[in-house]
N, C-alpha and C positions, 0 to 999 in steps of 0.2 A: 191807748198808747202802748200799753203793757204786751198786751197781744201783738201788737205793728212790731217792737223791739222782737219778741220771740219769733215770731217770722222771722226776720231778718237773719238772725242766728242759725235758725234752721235752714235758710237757704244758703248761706254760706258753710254750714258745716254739709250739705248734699254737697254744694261746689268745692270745697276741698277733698272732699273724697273720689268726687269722677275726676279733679285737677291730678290726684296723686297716682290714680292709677293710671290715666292718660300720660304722665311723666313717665313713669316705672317701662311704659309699653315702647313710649319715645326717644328718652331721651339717653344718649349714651353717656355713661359718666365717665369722668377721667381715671388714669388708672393709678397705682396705691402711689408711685411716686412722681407724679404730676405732671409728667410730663408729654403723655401723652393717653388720646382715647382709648379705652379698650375695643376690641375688635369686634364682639358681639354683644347684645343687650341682654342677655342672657348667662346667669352666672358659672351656669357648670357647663357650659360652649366653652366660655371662655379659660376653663379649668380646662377642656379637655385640647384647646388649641396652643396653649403655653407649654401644655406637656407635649406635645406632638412636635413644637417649636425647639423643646429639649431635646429629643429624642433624633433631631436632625435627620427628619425621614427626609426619603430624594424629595427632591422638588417640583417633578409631576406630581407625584404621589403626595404631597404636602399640597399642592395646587388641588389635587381630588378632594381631601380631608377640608378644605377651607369651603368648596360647593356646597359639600354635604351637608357641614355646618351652617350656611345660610340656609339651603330650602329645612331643615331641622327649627330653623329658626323662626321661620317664616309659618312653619304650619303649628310652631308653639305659641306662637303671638296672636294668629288667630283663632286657634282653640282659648287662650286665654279670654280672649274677648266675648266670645259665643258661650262660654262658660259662666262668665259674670251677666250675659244677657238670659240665663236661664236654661242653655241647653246644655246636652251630652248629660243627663242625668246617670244614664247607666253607665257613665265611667269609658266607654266604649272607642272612643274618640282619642281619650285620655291613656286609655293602653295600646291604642296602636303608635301613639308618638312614643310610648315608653319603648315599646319595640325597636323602633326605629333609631331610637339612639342604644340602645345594645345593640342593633345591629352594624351601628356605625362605630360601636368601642371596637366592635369584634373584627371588625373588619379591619385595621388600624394597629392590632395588633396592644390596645391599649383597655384589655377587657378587665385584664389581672392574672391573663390565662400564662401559659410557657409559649410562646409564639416559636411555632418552625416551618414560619415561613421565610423567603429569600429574602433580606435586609432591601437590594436592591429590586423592585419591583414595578418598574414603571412601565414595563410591555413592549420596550423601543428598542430595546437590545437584549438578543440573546445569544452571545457568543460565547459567554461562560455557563451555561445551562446544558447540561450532560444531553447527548442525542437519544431521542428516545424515550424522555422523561421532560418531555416539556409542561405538560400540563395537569400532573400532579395526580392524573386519573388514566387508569388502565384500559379501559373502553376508550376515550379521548386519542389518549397514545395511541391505539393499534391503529384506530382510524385514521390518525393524522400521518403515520408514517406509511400506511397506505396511499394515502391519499399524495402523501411526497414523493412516496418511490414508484406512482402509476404514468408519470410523465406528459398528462394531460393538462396541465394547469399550464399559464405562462406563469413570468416571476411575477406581475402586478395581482395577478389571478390568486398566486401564493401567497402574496400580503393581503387580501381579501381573506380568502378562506382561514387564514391565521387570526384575522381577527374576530371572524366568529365563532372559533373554535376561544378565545381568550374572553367572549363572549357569556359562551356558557359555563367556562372554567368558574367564572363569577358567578354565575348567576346556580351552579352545586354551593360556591363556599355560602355565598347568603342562606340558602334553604338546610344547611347545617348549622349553620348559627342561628334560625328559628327553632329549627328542630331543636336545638340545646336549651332556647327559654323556653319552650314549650315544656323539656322534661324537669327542670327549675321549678317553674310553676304547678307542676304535679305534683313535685315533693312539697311543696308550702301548703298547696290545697289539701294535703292529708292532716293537716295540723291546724287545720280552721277550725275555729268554736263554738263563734257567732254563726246561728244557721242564716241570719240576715247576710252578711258578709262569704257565707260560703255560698251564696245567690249568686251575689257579686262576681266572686273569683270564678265559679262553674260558668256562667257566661264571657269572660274572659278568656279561661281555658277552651270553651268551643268555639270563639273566634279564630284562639290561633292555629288550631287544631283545621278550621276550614282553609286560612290562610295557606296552612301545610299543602293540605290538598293541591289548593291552585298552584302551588309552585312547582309541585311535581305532574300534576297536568301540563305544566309549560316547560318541565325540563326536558319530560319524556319527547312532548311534540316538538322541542330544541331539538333534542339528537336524534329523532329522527327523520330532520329537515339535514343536518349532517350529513349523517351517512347519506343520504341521496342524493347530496351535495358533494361528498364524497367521491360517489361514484358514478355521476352523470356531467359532472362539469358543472359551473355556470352557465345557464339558459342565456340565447342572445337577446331577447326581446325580455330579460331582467327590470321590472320596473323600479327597482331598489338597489345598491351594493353596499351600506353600512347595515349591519347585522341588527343595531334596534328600531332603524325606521323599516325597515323587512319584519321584524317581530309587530310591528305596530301595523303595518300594511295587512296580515295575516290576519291578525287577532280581529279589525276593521272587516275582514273581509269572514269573516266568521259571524257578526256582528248583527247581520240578516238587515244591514244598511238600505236603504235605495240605491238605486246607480247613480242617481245625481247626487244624492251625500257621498257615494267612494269616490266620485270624481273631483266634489269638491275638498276632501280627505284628500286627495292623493296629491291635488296642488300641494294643499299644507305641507304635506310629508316632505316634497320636493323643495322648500324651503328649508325645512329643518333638516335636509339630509345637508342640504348647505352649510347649515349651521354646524352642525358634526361634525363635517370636515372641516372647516374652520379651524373647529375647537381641536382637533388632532394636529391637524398644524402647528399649530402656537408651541400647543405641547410638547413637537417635536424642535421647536426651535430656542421652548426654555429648558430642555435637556443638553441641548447643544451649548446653546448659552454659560447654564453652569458648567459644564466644563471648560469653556473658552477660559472664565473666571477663574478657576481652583489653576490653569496651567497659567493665566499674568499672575496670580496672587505668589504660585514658586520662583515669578523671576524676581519679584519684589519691585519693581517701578508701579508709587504710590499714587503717580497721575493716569496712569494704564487701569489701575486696578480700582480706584475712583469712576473713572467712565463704565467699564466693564460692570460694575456695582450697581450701577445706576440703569444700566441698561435692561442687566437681570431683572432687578427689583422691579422695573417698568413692565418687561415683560411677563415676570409672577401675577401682577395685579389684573395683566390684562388676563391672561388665562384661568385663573380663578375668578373672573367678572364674567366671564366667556362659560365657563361650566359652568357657572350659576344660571346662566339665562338658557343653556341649552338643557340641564335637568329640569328646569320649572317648565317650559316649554314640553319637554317629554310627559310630564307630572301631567300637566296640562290636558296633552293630547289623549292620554291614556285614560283622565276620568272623563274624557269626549266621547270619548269611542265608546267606554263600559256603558255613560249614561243613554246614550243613544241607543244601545244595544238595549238596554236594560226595557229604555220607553216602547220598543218594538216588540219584544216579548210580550210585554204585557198588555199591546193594543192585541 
């Protein structure tokens, strides 16, 4: 009987422990004054989106910051789990999400760093942006203003080419904000004690160090799909014109695929170039939107400014739903493509 009671005990003390971490993973709690949920299940997301909320970044760009924070969220909850089920020993798994959220402080402008970059940054207008200094980078520039003052683009052609060029403007600031944890991580590594723990961190630091690599293999082979881009036009039989399903088609096609996997890839792609524009749209129209907003909110008519309010708000939530499902999808396709690749090499 004694034995029957302690079982019991034990089986309820295993079920309160898988119950409470099955909560912690699920459940969102309310926030400090009651009145409503917090927005992610995760404590310093939700530190790092109050502050951002303070900070009254534009509203594209507050709509990017909320995406990033869900797939952030979504690859911490399932490392959380895979974690408790016994993997990622080497910690490995675990520093690339630490990554990934310095790279999303830094990027955000909310690292601790002196931020000089343009307050307003949403991509959608540039009428106040000195000519000739669009893109913050001297090779960028001379090409771009080549490429403007060679008279071969139309305007549509020109909002294309602008967007790839805003493309890779991104995609230098990210491999400078690895590049800075990377040299972070070298000064701590000099101060390790534990030669157990300086295992650790030197594996660590040769991830990010590889990571480096690849980013500048792709920035290099970025610009110089540019410049040829640049200087040959748009091709007419173009199977692509948004600049990341082009990178993902490329990268696919490097990949040593079958022809019936790039063809069935290229369908894909062709949805999610859908989906891209989509998500540009939106974007473009909750740019519009806040400002329709900010000019009822000056005339002061409280029933104007209630619909307008409501309309924004509606529109915020769809385009941040909208870039959550089109980066996961990108996330997605890219460990498709790598794993694929990866299986091929090694038959």
């Amino acid at each position: 009987m004694k034995f029957g009671c302690l079982f019991a005990v034990l089986c309820l003390a295993v079920g309160a422990i898988a119950g409470k971490y099955s909560r912690e993973i699920n459940d969102q709690k309310p926030s400090v004054d009651g009145k409503s949920t917090v927005e992610f299940r995760i404590a310093k997301l939700n530190q790092v989106w109050e502050k951002a909320t303070r900070m009254q970044l534009p509203p594209v760009r507050q709509a990017e910051l909320h995406s990033d924070l869900k797939i952030q969220e979504k690859d911490e909850l399932q490392w959380k789990k895979s974690k408790a089920e016994g993997m990622d020993e080497n910690g490995e798994r675990e520093a690339k999400l630490r990554r990934g959220f310095n790279v999303i402080l830094a990027k955000y402008g909310m690292d601790g760093k002196k931020d000089t970059r343009p307050l307003e940054s949403n991509n959608l207008k540039d009428h106040d942006i000195r000519e000739g200094d669009m893109f913050d980078d001297p090779r960028l520039d001379k090409l771009w203003n080549k490429a403007k003052s060679s008279g071969k683009f139309s305007e549509e052609e020109m909002q294309s080419l602008k967007r790839e060029f805003q493309h890779h403007k991104d995609k230098i600031s990210e491999y400078n904000i690895v590049m800075d944890t990377v040299s972070r991580t070298e000064e701590i590594h000099k101060n390790v004690i534990s030669p157990l723990e300086g295992e650790v961190k030197q594996h660590v630091l040769h991830q990010k160090h590889t990571d480096l690599k690849d980013k500048m293999r792709d920035l290099n082979q970025g610009f110089e799909r540019l410049r040829k881009l640049s200087h040959e036009g748009f091709s007419e039989d173009s199977e692509f014109k948004e600049p990341r399903v082009i990178e993902l088609w490329e990268m696919a096609q490097r990949a040593n695929l079958t022809g019936d996997e790039l063809d069935s890839l290229k369908e894909e792609l062709k949805h999610f170039e859908t989906k891209v524009e989509k998500h540009s749209h939106y974007q473009e129209q909750l740019e519009l939107s806040h400002q329709k907003l900010r000019h009822v909110e000056s005339l002061g008519d409280n029933d104007h400014i209630l619909r307008n309010q409501e309309r924004y708000n509606n529109l915020a939530e769809k385009t941040r739903e909208m870039g959550y499902k089109m980066k996961k999808h990108m996330q997605d396709l890219t460990s498709k493509i790598s794993r694929k690749g990866l299986d091929r090499n090694e038959l």
